[in-house]
N, C-alpha and C positions, 0 to 999 in steps of 0.2 A: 504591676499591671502588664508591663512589656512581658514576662516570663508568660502570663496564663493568656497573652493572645497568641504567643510562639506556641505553645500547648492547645492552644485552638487550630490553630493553621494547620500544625502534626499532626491533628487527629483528619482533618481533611483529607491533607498528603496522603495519609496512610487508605485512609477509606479508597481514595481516588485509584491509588499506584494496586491496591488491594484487589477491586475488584477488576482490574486489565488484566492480571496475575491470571484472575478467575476466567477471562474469556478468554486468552490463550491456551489455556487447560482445553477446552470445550471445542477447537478445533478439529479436533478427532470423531468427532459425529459423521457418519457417513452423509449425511443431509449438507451441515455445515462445510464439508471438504468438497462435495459437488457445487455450491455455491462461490466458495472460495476459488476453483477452478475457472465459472462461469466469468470470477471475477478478474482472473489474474486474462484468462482468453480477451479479455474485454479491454483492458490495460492496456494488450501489447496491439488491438486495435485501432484505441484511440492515438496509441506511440505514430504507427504507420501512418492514422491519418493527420497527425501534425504535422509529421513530415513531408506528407504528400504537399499539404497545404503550404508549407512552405517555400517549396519548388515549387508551386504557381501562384504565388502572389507576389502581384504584381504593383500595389501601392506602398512606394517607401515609407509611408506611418504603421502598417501593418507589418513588415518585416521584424522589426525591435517584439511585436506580441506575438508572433511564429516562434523566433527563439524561445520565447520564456514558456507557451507552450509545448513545443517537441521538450525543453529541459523537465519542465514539472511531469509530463505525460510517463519520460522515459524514467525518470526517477520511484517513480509511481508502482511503473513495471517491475524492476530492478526491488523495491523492496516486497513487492508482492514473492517476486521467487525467492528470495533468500529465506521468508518467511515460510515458503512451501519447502525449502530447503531445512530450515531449523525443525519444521513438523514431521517433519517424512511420508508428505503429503505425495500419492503416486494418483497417476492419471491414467488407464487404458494398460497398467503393468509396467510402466514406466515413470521414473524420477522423474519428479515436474520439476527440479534446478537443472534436470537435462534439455529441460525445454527452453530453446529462443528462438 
């Protein structure tokens, strides 16, 4: 029994990991790469505006949730470009891992 639910789960895994395979491929759309742009611009956005928000806030319960914002926001950032980096995804004639 334990083998054909491990055989079950695999066929999941594979389905799941399968089709990410399939939307990484599909980056290369010029529709999709303007969107992915729109999105990574938007990332490094939200990065600044954590940041902002953390130099002015000013209630010590809020300080501990600025951290963990500017962390999540810029991490966000960071693999957005690598991923523009892995695609050779270009913005305006230019390397967008050259962008920060």
């Amino acid at each position: 029994m334990k083998t054909q639910k491990g055989l079950c789960w695999g066929k999941h895994l594979l389905a799941f990991f399968g089709d990410l395979a399939y939307e990484e491929e599909e980056v290369h759309n010029p529709y999709d790469e303007q969107r992915f742009i729109e999105d990574l611009i938007k990332a490094k956005k939200d990065w600044m505006a954590a940041q902002n928000f953390f130099e002015n806030v000013t209630d010590p319960d809020l300080i501990d949730y600025a951290i963990y914002d500017i962390e999540a926001a810029k991490r966000k950032y960071m693999y957005l470009l690598k991923q523009a980096k892995l695609n050779g995804i270009t913005w305006n004639g230019l390397n967008i891992s050259e962008y920060r």
